[in-house]
VOGU-3710 file (C-alpha; in Angstrom, 3 decimals, decimal comma):
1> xxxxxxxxxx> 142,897/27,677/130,641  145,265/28,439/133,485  148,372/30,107/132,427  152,016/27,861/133,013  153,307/30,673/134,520  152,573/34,071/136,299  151,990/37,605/134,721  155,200/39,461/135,249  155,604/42,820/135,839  158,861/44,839/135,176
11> xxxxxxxxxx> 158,934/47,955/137,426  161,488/50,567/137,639  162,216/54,279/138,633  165,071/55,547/136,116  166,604/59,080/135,151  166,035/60,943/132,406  169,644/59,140/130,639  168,351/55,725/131,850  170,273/54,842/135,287  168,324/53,580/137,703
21> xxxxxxxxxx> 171,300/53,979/140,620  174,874/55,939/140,647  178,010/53,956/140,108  178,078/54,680/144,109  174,557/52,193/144,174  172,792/55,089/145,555  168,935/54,811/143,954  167,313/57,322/145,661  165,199/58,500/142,298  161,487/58,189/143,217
31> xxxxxxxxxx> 159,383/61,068/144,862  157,623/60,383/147,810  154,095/60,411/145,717  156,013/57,674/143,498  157,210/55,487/145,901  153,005/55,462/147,518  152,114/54,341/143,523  155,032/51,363/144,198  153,485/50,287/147,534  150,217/50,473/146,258
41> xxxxxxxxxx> 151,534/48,393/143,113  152,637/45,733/145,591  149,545/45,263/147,068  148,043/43,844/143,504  150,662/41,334/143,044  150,999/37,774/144,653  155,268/38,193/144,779  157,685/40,641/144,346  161,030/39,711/143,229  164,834/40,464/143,498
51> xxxxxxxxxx> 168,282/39,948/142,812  170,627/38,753/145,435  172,935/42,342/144,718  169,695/44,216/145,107  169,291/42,890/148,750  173,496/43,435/148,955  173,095/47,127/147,925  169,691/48,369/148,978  169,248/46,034/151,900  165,776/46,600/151,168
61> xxxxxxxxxx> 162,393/45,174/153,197  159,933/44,845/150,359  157,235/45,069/152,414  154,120/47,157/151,741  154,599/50,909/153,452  152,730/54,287/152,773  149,582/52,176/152,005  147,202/49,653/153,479  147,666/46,239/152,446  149,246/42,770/152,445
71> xxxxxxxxxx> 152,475/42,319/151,773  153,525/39,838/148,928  155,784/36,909/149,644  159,575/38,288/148,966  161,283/36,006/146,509  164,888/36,713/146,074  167,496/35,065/143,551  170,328/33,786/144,610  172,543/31,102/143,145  174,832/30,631/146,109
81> xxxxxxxxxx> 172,853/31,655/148,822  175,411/34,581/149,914  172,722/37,041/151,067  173,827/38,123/154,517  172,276/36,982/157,351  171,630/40,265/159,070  169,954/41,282/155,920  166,365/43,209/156,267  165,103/40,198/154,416  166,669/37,538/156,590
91> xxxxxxxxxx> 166,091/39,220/159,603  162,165/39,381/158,996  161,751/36,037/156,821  159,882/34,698/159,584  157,018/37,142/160,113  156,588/37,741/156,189  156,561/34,436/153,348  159,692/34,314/151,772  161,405/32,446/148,954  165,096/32,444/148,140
101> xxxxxxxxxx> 166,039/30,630/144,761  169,447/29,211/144,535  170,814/26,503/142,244  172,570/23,567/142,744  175,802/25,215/143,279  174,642/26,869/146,683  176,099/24,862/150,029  173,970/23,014/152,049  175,689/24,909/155,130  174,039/28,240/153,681
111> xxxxxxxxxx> 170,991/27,222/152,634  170,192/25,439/156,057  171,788/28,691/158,128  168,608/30,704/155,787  166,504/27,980/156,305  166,392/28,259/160,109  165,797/31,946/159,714  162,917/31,074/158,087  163,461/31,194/154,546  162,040/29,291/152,129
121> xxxxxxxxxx> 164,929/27,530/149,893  164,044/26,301/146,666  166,998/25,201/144,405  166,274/25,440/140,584  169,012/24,952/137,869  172,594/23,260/138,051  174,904/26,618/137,597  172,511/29,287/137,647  168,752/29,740/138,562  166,510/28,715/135,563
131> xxxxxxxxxx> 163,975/31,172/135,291  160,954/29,022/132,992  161,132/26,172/135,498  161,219/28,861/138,325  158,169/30,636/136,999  156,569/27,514/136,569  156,855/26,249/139,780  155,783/29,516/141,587  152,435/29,273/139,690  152,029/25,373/141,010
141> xxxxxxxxxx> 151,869/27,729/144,753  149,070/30,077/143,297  151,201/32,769/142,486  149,691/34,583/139,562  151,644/38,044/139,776  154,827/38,938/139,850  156,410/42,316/140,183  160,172/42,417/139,566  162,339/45,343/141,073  165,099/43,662/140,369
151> xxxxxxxxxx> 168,549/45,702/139,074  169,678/45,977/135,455  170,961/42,167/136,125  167,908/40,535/137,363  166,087/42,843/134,466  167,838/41,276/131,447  167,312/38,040/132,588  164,197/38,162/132,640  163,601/39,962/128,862  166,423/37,778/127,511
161> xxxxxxxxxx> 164,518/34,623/128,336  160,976/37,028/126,853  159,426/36,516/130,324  157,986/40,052/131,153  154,374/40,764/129,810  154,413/44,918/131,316  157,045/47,089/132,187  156,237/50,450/134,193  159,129/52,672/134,345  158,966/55,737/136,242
171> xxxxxxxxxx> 161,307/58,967/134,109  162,556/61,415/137,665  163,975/64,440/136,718  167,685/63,642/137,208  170,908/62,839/135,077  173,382/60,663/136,237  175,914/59,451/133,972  178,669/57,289/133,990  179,829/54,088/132,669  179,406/52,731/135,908
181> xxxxxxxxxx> 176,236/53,431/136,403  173,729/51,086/136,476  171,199/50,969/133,227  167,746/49,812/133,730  168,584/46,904/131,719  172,255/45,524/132,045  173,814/42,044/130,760  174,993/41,246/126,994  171,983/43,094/125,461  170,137/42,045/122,190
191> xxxxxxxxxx> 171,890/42,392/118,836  169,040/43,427/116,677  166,200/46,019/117,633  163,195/44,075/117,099  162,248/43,369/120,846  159,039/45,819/121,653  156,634/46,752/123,882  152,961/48,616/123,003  153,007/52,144/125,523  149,482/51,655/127,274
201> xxxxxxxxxx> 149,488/54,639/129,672  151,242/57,323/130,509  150,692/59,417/133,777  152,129/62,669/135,331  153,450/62,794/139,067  154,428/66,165/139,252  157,800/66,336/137,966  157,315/62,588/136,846  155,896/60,749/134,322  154,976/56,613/134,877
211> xxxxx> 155,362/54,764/131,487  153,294/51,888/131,188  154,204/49,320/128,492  152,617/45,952/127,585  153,087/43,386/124,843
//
């Protein structure tokens, strides 16, 4: 039986106290042999996926580099369509598939300026993006995998709602500290411990070790 809704991967490069950027935003954790395992990653998935202060932050391309292979279609959330224009992702929308979610609170004046860049607009909840009904819809287009690289925002969304079935996390061999600081997983958090994950695989990089946790 086809699944209602695509395997979703969690994946992550953290420090050894759990940041995965400064209070600055700088996220410049992974080793170069790391960041080839990532792009190779994103070659096996159908989608890779985003938060809208991910793309503010990192401006980041999410394409495939350092390996052969496709790139995935970029999906980025975004309730109000307030990504900038000049973004990596809007800049490029048009030569790689791309999907920005956005909910019914986003003006028509933004989402048709992304449209014509070549964006993809879907809207999906009233206030903020519903991520069930998103997931669902995504695997009525044939996409079957999705890798989130989302921040600690986009992270807890995801595990609040129970929506990730793996989680690779990569430890690098720095501190960073701070209340500031982003954690790999932000929001309200859970109030009881009792939300777990079975470690599959673990694998040395050097000075790094990849954590690979299913359910």
């Amino acid at each position: 039986m086809a699944r209602s809704r695509p395997y979703v991967v969690l994946s992550a490069a953290m420090s050894i106290d759990g940041k995965i950027a400064t209070r600055t935003g700088s996220s410049r954790l992974s080793s170069g042999k790391d960041l080839t395992r990532v792009h190779k990653l994103r070659t096996s998935v159908d989608a890779i996926l985003v938060g809208k202060n991910t793309v503010y932050v990192d401006n980041p391309s999410l394409t495939v580099r350092h390996v052969k292979g496709r790139n995935p279609v970029r999906i980025i959330l975004d309730p109000k369509a307030s990504i900038s224009l000049d973004s990596k992702i809007a800049r490029t929308s048009k030569a790689i598939p791309t999907m920005i979610i956005v909910s019914e609170l986003a003006p028509s004046k933004r989402t048709s300026l992304l449209a014509r860049k070549g964006l993809q607009v879907i809207r999906c909840g009233k206030t903020k993006i519903e991520l069930r009904k998103l997931l669902s819809l995504l695997a009525k287009q044939g996409i079957k995998k999705i890798l989130v690289e989302g921040g600690g925002t986009t992270n807890w969304y995801f595990l609040k709602e129970r929506l990730v079935d793996e989680i690779l996390v990569t430890i690098t061999p720095y501190i960073v500290g701070g209340k500031e600081a982003v954690s790999l997983v932000e929001g309200h958090g859970f109030s009881n411990i009792s939300y777990s994950f079975r470690l599959k695989q673990i694998k040395r990089i050097g000075n790094e070790i990849v954590l690979r946790y299913v359910l």
